[in-house]
N, CA, C and O atoms as a printed pandas DataFrame, in Angstrom:
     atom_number atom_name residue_name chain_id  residue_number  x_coord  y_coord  z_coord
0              1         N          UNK        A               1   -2.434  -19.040   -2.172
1              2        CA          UNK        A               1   -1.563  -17.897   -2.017
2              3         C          UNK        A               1   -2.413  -16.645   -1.797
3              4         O          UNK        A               1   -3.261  -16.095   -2.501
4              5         N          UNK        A               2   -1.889  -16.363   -0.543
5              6        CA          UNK        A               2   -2.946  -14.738   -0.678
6              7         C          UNK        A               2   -2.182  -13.359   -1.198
7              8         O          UNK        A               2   -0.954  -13.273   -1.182
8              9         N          UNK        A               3   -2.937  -12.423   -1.603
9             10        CA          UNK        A               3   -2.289  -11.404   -2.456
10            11         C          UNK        A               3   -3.377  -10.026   -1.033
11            12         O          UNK        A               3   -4.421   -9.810   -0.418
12            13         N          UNK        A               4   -2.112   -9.608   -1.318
13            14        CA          UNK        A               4   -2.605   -8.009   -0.635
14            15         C          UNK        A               4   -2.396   -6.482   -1.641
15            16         O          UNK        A               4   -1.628   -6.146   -2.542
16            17         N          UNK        A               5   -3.598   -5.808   -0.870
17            18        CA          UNK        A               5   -3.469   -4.303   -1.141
18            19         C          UNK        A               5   -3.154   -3.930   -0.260
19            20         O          UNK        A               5   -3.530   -4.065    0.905
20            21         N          UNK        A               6   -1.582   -2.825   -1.244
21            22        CA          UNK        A               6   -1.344   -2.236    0.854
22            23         C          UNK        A               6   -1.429   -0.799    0.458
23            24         O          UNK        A               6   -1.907   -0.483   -0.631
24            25         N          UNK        A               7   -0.904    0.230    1.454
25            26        CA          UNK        A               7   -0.920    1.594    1.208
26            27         C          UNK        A               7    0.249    1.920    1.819
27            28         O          UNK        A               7    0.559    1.370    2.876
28            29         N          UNK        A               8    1.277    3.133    1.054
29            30        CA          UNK        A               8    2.236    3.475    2.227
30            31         C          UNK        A               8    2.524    4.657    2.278
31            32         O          UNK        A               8    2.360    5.083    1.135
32            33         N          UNK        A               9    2.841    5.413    2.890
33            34        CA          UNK        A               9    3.813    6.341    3.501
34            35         C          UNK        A               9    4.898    6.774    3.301
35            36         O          UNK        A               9    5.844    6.655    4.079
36            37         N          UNK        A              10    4.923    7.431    2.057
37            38        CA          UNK        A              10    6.227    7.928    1.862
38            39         C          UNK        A              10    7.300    8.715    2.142
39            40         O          UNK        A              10    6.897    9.867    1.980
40            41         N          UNK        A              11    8.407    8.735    2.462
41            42        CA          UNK        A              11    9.267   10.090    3.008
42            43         C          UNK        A              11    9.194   11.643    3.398
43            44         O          UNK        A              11    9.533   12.378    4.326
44            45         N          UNK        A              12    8.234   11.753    1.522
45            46        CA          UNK        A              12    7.853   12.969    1.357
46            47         C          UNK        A              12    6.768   12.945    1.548
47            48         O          UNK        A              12    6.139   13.679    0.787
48            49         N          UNK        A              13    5.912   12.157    2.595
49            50        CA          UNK        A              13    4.620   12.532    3.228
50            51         C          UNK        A              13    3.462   12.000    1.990
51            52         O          UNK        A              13    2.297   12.305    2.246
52            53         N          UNK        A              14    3.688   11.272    0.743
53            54        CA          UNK        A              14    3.035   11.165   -0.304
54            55         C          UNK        A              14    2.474    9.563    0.201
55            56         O          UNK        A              14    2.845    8.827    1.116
56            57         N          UNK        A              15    1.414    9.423   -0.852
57            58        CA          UNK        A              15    1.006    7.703   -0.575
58            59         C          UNK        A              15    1.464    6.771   -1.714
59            60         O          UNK        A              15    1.897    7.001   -2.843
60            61         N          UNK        A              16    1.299    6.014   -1.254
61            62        CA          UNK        A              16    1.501    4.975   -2.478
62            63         C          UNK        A              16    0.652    3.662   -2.545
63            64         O          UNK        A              16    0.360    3.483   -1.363
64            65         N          UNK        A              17    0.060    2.586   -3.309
65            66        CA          UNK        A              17   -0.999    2.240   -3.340
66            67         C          UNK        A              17   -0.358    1.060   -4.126
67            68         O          UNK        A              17    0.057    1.352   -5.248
68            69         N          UNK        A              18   -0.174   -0.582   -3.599
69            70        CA          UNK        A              18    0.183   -1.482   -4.574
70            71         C          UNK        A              18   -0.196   -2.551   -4.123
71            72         O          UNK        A              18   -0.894   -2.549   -3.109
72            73         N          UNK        A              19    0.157   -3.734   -4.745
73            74        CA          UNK        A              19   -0.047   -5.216   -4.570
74            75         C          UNK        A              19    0.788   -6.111   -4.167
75            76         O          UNK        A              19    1.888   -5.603   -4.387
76            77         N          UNK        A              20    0.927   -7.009   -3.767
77            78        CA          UNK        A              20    1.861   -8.140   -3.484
78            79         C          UNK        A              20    1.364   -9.192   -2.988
79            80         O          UNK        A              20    0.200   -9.293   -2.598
80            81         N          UNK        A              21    2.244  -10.100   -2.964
81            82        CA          UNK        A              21    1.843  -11.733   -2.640
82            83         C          UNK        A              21    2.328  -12.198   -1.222
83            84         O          UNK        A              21    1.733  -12.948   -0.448
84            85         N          UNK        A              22    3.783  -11.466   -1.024
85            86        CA          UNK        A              22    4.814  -11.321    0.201
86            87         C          UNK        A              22    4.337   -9.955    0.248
87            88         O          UNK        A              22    4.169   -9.414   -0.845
88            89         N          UNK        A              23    4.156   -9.474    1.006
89            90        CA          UNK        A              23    4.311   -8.332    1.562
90            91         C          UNK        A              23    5.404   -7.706    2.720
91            92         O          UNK        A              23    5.576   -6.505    2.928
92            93         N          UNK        A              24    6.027   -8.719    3.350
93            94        CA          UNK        A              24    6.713   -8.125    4.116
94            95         C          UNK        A              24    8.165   -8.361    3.118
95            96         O          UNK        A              24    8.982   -7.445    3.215
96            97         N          UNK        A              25    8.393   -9.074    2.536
97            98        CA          UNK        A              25    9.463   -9.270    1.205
98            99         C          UNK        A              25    9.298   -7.568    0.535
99           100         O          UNK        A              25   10.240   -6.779    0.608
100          101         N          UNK        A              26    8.138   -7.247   -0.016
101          102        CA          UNK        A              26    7.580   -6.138   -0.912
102          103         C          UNK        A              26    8.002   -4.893   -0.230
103          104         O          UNK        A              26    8.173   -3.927   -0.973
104          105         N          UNK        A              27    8.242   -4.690    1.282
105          106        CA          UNK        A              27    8.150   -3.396    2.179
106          107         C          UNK        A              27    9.854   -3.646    2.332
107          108         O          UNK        A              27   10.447   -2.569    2.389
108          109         N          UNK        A              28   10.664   -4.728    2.402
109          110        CA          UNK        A              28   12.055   -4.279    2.100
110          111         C          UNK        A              28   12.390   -4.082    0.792
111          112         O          UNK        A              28   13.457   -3.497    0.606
112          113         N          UNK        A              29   11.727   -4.432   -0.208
113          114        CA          UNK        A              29   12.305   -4.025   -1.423
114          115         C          UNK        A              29   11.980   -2.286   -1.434
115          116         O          UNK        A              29   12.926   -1.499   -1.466
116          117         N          UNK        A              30   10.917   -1.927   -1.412
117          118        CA          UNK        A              30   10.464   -0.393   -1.063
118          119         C          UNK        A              30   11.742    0.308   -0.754
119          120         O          UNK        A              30   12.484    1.080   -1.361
120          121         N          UNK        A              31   11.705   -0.516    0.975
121          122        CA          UNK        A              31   13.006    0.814    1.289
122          123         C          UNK        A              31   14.277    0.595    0.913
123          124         O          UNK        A              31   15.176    1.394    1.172
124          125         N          UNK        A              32   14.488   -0.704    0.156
125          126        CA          UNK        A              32   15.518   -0.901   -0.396
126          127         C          UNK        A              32   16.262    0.001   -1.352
127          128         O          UNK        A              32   17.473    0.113   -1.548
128          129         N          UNK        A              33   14.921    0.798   -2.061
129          130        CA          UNK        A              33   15.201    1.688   -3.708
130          131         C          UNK        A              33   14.951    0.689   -4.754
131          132         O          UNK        A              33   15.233    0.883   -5.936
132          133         N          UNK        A              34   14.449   -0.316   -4.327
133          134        CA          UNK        A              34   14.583   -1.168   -5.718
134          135         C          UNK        A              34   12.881   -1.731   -6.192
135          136         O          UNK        A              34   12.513   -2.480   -7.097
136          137         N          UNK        A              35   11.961   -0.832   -4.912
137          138        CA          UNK        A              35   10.888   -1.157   -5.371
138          139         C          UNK        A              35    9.954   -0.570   -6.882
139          140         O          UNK        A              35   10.360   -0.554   -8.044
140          141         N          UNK        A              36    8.682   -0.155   -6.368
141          142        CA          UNK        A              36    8.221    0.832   -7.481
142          143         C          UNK        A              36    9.204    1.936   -7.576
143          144         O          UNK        A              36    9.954    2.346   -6.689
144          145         N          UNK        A              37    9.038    2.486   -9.200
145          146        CA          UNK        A              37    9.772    3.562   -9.556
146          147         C          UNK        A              37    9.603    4.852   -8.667
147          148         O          UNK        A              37   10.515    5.633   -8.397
148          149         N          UNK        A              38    8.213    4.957   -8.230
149          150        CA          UNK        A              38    7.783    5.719   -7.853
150          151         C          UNK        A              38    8.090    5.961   -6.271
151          152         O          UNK        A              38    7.962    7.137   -5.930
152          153         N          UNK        A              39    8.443    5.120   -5.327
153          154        CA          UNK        A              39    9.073    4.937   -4.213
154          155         C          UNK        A              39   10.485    5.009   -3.804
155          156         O          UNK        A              39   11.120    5.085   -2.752
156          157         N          UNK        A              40   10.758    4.943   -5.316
157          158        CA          UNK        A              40   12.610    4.303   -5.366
158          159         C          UNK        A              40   13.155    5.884   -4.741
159          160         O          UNK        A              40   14.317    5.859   -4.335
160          161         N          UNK        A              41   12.764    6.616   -4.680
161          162        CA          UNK        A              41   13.462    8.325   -4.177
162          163         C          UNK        A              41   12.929    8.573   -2.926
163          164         O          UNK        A              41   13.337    9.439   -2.152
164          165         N          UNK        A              42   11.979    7.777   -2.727
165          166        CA          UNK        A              42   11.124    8.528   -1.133
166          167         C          UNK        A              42   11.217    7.891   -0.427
167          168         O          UNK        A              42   10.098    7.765    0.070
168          169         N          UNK        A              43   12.227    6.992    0.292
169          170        CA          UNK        A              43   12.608    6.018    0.997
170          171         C          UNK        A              43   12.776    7.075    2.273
171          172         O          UNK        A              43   12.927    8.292    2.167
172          173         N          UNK        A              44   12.713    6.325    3.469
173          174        CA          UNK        A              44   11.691    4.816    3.981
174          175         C          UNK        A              44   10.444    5.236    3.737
175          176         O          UNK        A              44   10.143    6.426    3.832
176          177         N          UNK        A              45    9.703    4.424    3.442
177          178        CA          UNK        A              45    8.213    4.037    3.625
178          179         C          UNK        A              45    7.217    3.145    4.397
179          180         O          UNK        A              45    7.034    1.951    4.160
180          181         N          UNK        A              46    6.735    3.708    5.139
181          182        CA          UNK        A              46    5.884    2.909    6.243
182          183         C          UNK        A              46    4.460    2.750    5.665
183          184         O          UNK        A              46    3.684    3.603    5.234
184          185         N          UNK        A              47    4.282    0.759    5.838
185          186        CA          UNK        A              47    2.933    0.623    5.919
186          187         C          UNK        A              47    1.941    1.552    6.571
187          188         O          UNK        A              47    1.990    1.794    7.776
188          189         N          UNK        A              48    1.324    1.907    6.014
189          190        CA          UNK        A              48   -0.395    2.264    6.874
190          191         C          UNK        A              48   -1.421    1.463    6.551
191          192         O          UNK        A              48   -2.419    1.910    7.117
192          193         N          UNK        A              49   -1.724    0.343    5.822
193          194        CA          UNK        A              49   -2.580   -0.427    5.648
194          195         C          UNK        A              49   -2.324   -1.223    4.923
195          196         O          UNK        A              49   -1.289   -1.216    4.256
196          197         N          UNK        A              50   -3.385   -2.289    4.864
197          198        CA          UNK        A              50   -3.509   -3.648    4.005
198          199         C          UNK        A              50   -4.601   -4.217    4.059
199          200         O          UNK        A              50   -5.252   -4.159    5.103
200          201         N          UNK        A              51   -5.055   -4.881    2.992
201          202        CA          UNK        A              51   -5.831   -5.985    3.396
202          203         C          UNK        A              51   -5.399   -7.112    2.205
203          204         O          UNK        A              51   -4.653   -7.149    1.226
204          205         N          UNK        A              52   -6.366   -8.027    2.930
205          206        CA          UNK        A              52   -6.222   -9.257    1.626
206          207         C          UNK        A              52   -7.255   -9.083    1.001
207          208         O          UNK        A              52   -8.230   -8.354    1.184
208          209         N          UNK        A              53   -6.876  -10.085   -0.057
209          210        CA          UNK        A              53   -7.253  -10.275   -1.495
210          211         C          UNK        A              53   -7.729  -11.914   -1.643
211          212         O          UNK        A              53   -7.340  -12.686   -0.767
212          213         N          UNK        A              54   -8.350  -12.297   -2.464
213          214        CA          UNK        A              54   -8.851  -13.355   -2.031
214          215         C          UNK        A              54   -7.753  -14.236   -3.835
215          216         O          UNK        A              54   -7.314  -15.342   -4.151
216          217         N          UNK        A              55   -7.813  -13.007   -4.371
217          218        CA          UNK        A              55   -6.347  -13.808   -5.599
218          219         C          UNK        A              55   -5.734  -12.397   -6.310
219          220         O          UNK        A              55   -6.181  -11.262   -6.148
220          221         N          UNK        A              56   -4.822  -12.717   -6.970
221          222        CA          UNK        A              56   -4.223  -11.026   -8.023
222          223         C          UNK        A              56   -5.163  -10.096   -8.373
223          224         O          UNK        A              56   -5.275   -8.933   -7.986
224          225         N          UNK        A              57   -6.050  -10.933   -9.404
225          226        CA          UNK        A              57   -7.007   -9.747   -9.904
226          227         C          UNK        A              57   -8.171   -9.423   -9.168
227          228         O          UNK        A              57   -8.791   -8.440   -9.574
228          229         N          UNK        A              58   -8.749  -10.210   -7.871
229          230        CA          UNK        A              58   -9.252   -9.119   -6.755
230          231         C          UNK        A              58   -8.323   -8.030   -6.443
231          232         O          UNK        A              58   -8.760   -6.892   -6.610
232          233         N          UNK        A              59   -6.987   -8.184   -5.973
233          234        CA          UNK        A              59   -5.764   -7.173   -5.624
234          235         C          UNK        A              59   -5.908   -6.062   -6.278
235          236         O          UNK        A              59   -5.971   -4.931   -5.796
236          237         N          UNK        A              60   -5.982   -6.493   -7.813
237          238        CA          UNK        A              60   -5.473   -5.316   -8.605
238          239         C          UNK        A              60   -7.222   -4.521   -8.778
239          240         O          UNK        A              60   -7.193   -3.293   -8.859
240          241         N          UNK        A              61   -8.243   -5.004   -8.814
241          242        CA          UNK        A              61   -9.336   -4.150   -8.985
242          243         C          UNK        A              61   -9.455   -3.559   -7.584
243          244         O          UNK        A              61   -9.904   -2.463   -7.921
244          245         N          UNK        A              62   -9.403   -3.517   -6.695
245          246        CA          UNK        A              62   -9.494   -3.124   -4.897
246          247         C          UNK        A              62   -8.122   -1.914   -5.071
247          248         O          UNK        A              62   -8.388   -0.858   -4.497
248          249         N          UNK        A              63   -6.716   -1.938   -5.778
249          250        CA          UNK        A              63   -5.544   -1.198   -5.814
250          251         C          UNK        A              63   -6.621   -0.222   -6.873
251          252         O          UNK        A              63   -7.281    0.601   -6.239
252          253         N          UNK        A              64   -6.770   -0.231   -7.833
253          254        CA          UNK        A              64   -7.504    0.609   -9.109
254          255         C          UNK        A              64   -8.510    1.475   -7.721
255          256         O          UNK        A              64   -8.354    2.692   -7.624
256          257         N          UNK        A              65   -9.222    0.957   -7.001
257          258        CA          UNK        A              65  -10.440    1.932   -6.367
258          259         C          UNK        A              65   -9.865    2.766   -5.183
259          260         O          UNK        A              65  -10.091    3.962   -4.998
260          261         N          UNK        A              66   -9.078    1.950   -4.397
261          262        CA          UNK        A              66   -8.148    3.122   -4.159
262          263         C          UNK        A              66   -7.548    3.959   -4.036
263          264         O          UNK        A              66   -7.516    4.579   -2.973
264          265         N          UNK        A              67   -6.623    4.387   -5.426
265          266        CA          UNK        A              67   -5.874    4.838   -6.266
266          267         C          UNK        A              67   -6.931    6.002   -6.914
267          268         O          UNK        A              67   -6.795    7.225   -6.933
268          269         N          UNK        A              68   -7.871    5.284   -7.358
269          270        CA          UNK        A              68   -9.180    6.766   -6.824
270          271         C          UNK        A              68   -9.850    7.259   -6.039
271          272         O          UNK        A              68  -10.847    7.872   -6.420
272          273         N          UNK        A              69   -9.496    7.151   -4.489
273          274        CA          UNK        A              69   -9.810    7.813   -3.503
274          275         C          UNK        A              69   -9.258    8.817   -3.579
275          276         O          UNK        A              69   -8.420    8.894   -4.478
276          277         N          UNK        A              70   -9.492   10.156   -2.591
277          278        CA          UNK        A              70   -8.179   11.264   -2.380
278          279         C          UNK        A              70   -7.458   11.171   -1.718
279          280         O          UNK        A              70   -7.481   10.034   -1.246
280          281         N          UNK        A              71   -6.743   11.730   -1.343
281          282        CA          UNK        A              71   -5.951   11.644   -0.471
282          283         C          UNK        A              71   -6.736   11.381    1.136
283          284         O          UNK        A              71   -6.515   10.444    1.903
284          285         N          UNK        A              72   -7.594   12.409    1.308
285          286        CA          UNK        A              72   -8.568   12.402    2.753
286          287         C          UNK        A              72   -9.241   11.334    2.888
287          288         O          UNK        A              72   -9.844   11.289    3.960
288          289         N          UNK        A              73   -9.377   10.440    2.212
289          290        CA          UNK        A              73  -10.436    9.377    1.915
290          291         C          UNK        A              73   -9.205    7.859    2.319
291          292         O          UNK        A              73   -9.406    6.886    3.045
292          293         N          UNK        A              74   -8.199    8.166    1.647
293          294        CA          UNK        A              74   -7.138    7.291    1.569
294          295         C          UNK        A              74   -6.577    6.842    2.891
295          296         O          UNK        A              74   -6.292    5.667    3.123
296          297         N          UNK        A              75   -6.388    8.123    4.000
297          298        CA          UNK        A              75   -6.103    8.195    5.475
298          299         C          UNK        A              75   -7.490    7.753    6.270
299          300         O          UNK        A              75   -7.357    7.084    7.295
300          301         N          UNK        A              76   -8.626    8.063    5.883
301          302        CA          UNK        A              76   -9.898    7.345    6.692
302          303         C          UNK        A              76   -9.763    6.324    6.381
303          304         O          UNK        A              76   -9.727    5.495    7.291
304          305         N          UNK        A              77   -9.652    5.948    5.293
305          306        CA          UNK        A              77   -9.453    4.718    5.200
306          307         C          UNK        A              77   -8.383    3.742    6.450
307          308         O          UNK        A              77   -8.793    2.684    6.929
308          309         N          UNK        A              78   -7.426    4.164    6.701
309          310        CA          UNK        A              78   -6.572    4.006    7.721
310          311         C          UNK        A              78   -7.246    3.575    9.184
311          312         O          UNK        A              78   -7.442    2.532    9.806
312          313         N          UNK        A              79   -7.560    5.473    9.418
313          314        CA          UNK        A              79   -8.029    5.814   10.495
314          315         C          UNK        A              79   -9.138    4.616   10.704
315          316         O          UNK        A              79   -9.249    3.999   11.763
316          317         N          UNK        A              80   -9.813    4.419    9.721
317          318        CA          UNK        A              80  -11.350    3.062   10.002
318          319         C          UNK        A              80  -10.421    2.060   10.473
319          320         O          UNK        A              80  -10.668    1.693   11.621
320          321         N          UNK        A              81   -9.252    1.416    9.830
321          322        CA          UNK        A              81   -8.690    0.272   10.335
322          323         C          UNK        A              81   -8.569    0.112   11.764
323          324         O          UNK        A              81   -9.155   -0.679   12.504
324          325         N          UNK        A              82   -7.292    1.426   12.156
325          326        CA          UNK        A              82   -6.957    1.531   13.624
326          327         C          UNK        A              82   -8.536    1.471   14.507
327          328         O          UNK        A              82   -8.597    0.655   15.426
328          329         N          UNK        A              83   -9.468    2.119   14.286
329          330        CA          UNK        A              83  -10.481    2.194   15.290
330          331         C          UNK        A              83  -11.135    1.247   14.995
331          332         O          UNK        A              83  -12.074    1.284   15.790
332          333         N          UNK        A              84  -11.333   -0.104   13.979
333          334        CA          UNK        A              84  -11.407   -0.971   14.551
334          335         C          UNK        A              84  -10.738   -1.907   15.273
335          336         O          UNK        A              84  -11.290   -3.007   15.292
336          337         N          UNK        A              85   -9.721   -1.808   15.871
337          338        CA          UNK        A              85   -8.440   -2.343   16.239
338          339         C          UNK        A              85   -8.949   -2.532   18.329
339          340         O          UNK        A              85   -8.125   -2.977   19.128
């Protein structure tokens, strides 16, 4: 089973930073309102990134370093994806 870190895009222009196993299951619950608490008001939310995880607790230590990037760091982060694309 692979587990991802994703990043998203919130309504109000904010990020958000989590885990999942489904991920595309995880991005309708989001805009559903029924995801994180923290999403449940800032609907829709668009992916801007992901990667995999090789199990949960890779996920969750890779979500933790993240989650301490800044914000500017959080979007390069992005921006690196697309330009390798």
């Amino acid at each position: 089973m692979n587990w991802y870190c994703y990043l998203l895009r919130c309504a109000d222009d904010t990020l958000y930073c989590g885990i999942s196993n489904d991920l595309e299951k995880r991005l309708i619950t989001h805009n559903a309102g029924e995801g994180a608490k923290y999403t449940r008001g800032r609907t829709p939310v668009t992916l801007l990134y992901h990667e995999c995880c090789a199990d949960k607790s890779a996920a969750l230590k890779r979500e933790l370093q993240i989650k301490r990037l800044s914000r500017i760091q959080k979007l390069a982060l992005c921006d690196n994806l697309l330009a390798d694309d």
